[in-house]
C-alpha positions in Angstrom: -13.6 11.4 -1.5 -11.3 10.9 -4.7 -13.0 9.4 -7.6 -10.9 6.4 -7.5 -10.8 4.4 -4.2 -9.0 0.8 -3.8 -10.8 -1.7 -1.5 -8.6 -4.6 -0.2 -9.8 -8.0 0.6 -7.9 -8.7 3.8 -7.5 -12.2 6.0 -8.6 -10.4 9.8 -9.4 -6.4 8.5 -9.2 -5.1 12.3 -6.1 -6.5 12.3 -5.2 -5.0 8.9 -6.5 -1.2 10.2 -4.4 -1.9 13.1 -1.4 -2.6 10.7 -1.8 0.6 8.5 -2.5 3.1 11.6 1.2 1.9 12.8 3.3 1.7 9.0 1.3 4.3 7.2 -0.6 6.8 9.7 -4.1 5.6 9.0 -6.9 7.4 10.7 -10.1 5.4 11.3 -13.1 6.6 9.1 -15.2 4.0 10.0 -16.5 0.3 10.4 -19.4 -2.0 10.3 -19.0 -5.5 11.6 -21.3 -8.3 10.2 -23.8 -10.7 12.7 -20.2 -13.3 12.5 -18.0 -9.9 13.7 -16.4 -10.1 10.3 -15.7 -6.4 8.8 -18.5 -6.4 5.7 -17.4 -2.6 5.3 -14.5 -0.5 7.1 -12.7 2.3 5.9 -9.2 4.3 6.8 -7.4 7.2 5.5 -3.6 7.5 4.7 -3.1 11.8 4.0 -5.7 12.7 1.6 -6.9 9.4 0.1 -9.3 7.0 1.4 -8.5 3.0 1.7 -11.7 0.7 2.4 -10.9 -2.8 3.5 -13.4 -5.7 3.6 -12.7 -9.5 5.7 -12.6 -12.4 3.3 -15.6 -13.9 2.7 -15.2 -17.2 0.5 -19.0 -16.8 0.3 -19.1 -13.9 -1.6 -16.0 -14.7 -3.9 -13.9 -12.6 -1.9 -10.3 -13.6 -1.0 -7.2 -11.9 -0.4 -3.6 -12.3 -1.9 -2.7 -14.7 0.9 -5.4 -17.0 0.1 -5.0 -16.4 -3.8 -1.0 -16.6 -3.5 -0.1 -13.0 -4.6 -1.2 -10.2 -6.1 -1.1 -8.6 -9.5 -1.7 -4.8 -8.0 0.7 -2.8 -5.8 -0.4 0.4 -4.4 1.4 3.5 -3.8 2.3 5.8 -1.8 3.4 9.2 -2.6 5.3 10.5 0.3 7.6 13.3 2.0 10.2 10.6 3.2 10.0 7.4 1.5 13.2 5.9 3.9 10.9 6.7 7.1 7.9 5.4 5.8 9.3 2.3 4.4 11.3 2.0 7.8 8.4 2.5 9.6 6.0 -0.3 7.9 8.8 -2.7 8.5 8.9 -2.3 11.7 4.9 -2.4 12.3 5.5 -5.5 10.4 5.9 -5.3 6.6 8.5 -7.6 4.7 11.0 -5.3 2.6 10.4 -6.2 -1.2 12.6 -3.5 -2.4 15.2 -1.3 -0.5 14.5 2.6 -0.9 17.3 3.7 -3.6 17.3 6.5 -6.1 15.6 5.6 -9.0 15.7 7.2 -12.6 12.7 8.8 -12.7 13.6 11.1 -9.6 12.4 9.5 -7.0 13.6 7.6 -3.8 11.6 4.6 -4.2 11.3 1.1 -2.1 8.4 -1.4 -2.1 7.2 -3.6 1.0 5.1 -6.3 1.3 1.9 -6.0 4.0 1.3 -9.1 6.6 -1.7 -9.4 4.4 -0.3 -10.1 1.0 -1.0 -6.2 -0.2 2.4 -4.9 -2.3 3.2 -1.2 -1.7 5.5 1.2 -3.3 6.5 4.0 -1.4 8.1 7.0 -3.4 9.7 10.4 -2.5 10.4 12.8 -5.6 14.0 13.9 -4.8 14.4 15.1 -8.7 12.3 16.9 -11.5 12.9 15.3 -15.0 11.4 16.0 -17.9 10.3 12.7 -20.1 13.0 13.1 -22.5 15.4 12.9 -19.2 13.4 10.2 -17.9 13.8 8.3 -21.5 17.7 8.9 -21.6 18.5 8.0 -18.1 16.0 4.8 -18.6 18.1 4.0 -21.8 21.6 4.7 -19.8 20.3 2.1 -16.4 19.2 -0.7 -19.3 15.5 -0.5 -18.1 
């Protein structure tokens, strides 16, 4: 495991591992369903990193961005081909926040939503800049 693991609160977690096998690839690592069949602990992985996903629990202070009206995090994913990754979550379901374009940076980045209320980026690198190059085209699209 990577030192740094996110762990979503999700509305119906089976549902949400469901949801990231089909847009993202997610392999299965593992589940353990409560006495009420709520998921207290599941757990997927997307490539090399690890994703662990939890069902609300109002109980326990634990709500998701539907039931809190948004989120302040987006996670990202680093990819080969961020136009067939972002293609493929919309069609398992995701709502396109941000149509895959060539960004400044480099990369060919797009952002969708999850049926859960979880933001992603998706990114390809397409070009290696340098900072300085990153600072002047910044400066040139008025970011």
């Amino acid at each position: 495991m990577t030192q740094l693991i996110p762990h979503l609160i999700c509305a119906d977690a089976a549902r949400a591992i469901e949801f990231y096998t089909r847009a993202f690839g997610a392999v299965e690592q593992m589940r353990l369903p409560g006495r009420d069949g709520k998921l207290m602990h599941a757990a997927v992985r997307i490539g090399e990193s690890m994703l662990m996903l939890v069902d609300e629990n109002p109980a326990w202070g634990a709500l998701g961005p539907l039931a809190l009206k948004g989120t302040p995090v987006t996670l990202h994913l680093q990819v080969s081909d961020a136009d067939a990754v972002v293609a493929q979550a919309v069609a398992a379901g995701a709502k396109l926040s941000m149509p895959v374009q060539e960004m400044f940076w480099g990369d060919r980045y797009g952002q969708v939503e999850d049926p859960f209320g979880h933001r992603w980026s998706v990114a390809t690198q397409v070009r290696q800049l340098s900072m300085e190059q990153i600072r002047e085209a910044a400066a040139k699209a008025g970011a």
